[in-house]
N, CA and C atoms as an extended XYZ file, in Angstrom:
246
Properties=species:S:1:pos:R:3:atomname:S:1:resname:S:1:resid:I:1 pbc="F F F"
N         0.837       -1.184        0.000 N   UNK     1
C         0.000        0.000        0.000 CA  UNK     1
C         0.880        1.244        0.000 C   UNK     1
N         0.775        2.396       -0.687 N   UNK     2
C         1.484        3.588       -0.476 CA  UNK     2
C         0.774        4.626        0.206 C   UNK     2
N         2.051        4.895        0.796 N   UNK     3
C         1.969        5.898        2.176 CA  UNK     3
C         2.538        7.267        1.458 C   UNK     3
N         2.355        8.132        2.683 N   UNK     4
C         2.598        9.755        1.906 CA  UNK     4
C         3.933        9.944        2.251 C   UNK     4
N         4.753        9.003        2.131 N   UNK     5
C         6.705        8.903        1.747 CA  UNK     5
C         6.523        9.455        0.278 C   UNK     5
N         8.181        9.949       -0.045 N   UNK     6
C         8.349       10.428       -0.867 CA  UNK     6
C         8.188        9.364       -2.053 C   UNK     6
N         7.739        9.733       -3.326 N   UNK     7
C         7.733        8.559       -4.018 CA  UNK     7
C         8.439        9.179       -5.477 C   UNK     7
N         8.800        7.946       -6.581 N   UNK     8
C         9.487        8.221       -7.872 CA  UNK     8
C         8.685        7.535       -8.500 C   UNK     8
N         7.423        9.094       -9.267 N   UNK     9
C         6.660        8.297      -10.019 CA  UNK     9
C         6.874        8.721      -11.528 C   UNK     9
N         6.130        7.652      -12.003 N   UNK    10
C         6.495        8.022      -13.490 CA  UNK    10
C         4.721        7.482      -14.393 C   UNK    10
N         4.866        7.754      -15.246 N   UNK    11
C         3.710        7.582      -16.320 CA  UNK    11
C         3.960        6.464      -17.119 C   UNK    11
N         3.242        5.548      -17.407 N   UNK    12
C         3.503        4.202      -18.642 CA  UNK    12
C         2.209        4.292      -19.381 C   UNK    12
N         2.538        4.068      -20.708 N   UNK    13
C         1.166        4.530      -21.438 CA  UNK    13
C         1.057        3.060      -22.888 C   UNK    13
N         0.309        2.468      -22.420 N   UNK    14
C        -0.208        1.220      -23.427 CA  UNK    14
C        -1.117        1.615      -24.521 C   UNK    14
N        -0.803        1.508      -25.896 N   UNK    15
C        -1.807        0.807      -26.903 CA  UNK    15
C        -1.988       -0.221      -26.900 C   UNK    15
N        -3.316       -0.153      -26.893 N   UNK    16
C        -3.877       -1.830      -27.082 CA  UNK    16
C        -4.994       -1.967      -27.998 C   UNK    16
N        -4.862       -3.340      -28.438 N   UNK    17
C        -5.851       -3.296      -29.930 CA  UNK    17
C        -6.431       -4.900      -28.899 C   UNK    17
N        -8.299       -4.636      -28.202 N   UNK    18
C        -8.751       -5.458      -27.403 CA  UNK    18
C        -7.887       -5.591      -26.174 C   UNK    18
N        -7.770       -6.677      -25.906 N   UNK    19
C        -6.598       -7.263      -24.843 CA  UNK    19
C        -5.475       -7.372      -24.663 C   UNK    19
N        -5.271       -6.894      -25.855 N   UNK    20
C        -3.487       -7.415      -26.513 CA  UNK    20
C        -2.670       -6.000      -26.490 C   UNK    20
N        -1.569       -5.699      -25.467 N   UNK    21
C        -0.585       -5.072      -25.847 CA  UNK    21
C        -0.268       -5.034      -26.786 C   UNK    21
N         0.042       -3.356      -27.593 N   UNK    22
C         0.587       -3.300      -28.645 CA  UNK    22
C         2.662       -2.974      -28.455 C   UNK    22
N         2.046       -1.495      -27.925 N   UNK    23
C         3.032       -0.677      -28.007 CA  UNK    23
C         2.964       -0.299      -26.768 C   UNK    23
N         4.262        0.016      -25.748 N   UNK    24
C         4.561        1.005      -24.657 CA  UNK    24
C         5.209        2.316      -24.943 C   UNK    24
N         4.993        3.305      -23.928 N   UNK    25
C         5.533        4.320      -24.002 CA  UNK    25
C         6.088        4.983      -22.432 C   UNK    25
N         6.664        5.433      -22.274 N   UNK    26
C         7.085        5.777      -20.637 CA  UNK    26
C         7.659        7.400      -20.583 C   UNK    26
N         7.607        7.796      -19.459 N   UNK    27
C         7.811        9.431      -18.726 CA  UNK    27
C         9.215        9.077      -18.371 C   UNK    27
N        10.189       10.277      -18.154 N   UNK    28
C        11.690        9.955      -17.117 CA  UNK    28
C        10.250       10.025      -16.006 C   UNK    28
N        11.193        8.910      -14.665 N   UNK    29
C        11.111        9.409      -13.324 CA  UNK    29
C        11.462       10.350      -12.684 C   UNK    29
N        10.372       10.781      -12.174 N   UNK    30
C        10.480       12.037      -11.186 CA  UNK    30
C        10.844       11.833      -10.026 C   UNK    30
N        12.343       12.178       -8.939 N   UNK    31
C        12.525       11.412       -8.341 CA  UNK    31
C        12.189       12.331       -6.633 C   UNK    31
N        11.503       11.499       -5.779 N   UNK    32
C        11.274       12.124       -4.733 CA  UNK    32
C        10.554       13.427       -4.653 C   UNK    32
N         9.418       12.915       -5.311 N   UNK    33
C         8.037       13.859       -4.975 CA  UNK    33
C         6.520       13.389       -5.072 C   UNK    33
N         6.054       14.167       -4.432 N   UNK    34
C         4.134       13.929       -4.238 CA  UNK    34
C         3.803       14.842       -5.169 C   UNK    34
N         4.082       15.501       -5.879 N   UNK    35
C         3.416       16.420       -6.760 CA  UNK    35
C         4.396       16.504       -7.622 C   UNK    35
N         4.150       15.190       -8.824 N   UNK    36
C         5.021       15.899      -10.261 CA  UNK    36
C         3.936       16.471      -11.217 C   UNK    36
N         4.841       17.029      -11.835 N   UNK    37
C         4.121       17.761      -13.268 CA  UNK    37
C         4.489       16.780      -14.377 C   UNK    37
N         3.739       16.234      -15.337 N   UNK    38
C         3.775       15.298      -16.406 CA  UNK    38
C         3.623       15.902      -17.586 C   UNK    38
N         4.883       16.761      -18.525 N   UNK    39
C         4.388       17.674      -19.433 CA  UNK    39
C         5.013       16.275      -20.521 C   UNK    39
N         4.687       16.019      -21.288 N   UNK    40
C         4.711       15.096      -22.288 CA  UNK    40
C         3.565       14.372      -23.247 C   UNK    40
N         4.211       14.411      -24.425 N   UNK    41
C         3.337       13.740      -25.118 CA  UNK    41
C         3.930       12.622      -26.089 C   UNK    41
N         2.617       11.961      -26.340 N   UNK    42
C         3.441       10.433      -27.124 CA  UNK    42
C         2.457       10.137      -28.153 C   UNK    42
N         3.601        9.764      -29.417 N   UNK    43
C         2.133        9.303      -30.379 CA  UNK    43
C         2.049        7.814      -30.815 C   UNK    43
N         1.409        7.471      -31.250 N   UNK    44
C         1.429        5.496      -31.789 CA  UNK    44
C         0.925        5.855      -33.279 C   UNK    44
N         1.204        4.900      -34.068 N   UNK    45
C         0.825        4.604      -35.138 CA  UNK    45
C         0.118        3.912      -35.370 C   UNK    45
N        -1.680        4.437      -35.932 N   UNK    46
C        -2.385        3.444      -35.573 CA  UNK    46
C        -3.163        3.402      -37.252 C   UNK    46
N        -3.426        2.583      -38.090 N   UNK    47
C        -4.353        2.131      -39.192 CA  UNK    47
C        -5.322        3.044      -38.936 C   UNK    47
N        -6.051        3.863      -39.652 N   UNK    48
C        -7.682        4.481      -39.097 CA  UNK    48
C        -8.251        3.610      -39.468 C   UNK    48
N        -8.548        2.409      -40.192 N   UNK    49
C        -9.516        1.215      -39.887 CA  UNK    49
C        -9.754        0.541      -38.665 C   UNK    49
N        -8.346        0.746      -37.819 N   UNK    50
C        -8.529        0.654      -36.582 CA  UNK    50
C        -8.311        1.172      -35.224 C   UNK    50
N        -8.470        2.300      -35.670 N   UNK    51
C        -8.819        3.422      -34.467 CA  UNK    51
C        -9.697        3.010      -33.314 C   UNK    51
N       -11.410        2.842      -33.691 N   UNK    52
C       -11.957        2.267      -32.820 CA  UNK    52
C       -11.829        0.961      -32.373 C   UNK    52
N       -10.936        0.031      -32.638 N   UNK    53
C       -10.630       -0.844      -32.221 CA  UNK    53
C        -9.107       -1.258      -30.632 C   UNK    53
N        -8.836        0.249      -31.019 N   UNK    54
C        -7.751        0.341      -30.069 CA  UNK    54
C        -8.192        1.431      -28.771 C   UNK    54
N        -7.531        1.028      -27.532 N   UNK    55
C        -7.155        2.136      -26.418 CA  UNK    55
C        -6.040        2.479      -25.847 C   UNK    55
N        -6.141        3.519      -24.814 N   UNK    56
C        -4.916        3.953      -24.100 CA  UNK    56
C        -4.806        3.087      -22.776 C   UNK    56
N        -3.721        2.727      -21.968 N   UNK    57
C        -3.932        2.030      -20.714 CA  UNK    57
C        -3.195        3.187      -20.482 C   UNK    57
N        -3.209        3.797      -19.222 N   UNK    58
C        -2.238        4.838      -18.835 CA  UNK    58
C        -2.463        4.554      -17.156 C   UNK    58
N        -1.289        4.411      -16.826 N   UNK    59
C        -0.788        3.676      -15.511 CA  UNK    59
C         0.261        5.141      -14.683 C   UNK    59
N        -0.146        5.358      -13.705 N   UNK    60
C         1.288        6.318      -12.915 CA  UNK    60
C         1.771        5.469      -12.154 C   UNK    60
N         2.930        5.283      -12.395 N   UNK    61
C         3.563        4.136      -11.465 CA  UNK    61
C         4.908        4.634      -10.325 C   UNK    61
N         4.752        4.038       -9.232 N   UNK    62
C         6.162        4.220       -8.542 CA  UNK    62
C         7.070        3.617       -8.705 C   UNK    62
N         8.559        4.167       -8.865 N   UNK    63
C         9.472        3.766       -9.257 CA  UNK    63
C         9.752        2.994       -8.020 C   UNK    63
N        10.496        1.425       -8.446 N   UNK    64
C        11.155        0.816       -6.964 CA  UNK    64
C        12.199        0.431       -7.390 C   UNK    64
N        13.463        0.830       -6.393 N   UNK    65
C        14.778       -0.168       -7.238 CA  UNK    65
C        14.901       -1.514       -6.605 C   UNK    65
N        14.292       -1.703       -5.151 N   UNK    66
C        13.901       -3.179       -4.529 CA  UNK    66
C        12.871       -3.401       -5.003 C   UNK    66
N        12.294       -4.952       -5.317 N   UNK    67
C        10.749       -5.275       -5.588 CA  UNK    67
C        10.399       -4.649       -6.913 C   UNK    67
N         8.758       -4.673       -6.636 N   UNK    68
C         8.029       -4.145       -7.843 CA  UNK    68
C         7.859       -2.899       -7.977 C   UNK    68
N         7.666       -2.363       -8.784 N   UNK    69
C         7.001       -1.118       -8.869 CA  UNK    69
C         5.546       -0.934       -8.939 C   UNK    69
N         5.262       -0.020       -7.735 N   UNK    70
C         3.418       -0.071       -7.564 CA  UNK    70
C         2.938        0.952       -8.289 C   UNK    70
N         1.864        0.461       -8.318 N   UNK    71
C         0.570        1.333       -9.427 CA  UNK    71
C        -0.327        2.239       -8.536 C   UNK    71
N         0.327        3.929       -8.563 N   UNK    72
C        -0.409        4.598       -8.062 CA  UNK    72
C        -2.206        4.867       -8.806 C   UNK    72
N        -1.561        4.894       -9.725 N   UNK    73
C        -3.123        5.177      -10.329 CA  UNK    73
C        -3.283        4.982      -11.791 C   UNK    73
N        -4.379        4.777      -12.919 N   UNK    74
C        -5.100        3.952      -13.517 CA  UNK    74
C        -5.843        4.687      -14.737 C   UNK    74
N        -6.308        4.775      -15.780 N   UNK    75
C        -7.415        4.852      -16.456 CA  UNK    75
C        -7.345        4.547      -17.806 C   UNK    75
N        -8.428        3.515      -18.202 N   UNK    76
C        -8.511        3.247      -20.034 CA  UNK    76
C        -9.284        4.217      -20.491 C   UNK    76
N        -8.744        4.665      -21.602 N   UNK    77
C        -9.220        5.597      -22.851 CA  UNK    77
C        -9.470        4.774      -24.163 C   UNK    77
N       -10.719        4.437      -23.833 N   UNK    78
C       -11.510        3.494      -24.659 CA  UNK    78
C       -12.586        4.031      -25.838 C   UNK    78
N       -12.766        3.910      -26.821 N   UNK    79
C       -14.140        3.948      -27.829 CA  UNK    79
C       -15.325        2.777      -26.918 C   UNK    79
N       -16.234        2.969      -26.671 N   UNK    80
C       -17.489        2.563      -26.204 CA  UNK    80
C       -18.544        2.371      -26.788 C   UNK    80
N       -18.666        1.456      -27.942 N   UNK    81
C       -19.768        1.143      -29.074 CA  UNK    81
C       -20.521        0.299      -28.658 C   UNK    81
N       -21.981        1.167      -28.211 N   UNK    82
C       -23.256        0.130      -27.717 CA  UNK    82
C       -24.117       -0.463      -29.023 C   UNK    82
């Protein structure tokens, strides 16, 4: 669980076409802070036949040089066709 220690977080950003990893993309780590600024941008190369077939996974993660690195926080950027 993360506590309000200093942390080294960084951004990881997935295309995915369904379930399937395509492509990664990643932020430098920010090292030893609760409040970074994330000025960056990233592009993928995607078919426009399959645009709506793909999303973003975008993960902020803490950097660990022991163990894993934990997943502060989360959200898919999805097309939603009812």
């Amino acid at each position: 669980m993360l506590s309000t220690r200093w942390q080294n977080p960084y951004v990881k950003v997935w295309l995915q076409f369904g379930e399937k990893r395509i492509e990664k993309r990643k932020t430098p780590i920010f090292n030893c802070t609760l409040n970074p600024v994330f000025n960056e941008s990233f592009s993928f190369n995607v078919p426009w036949e399959k645009i709506r077939e793909c999303s973003l996974d975008v993960m902020v993660m803490d950097f660990d040089n022991i163990g894993r690195n934990e997943l502060i926080g989360r959200i898919l950027l999805a097309v939603h066709l009812s």
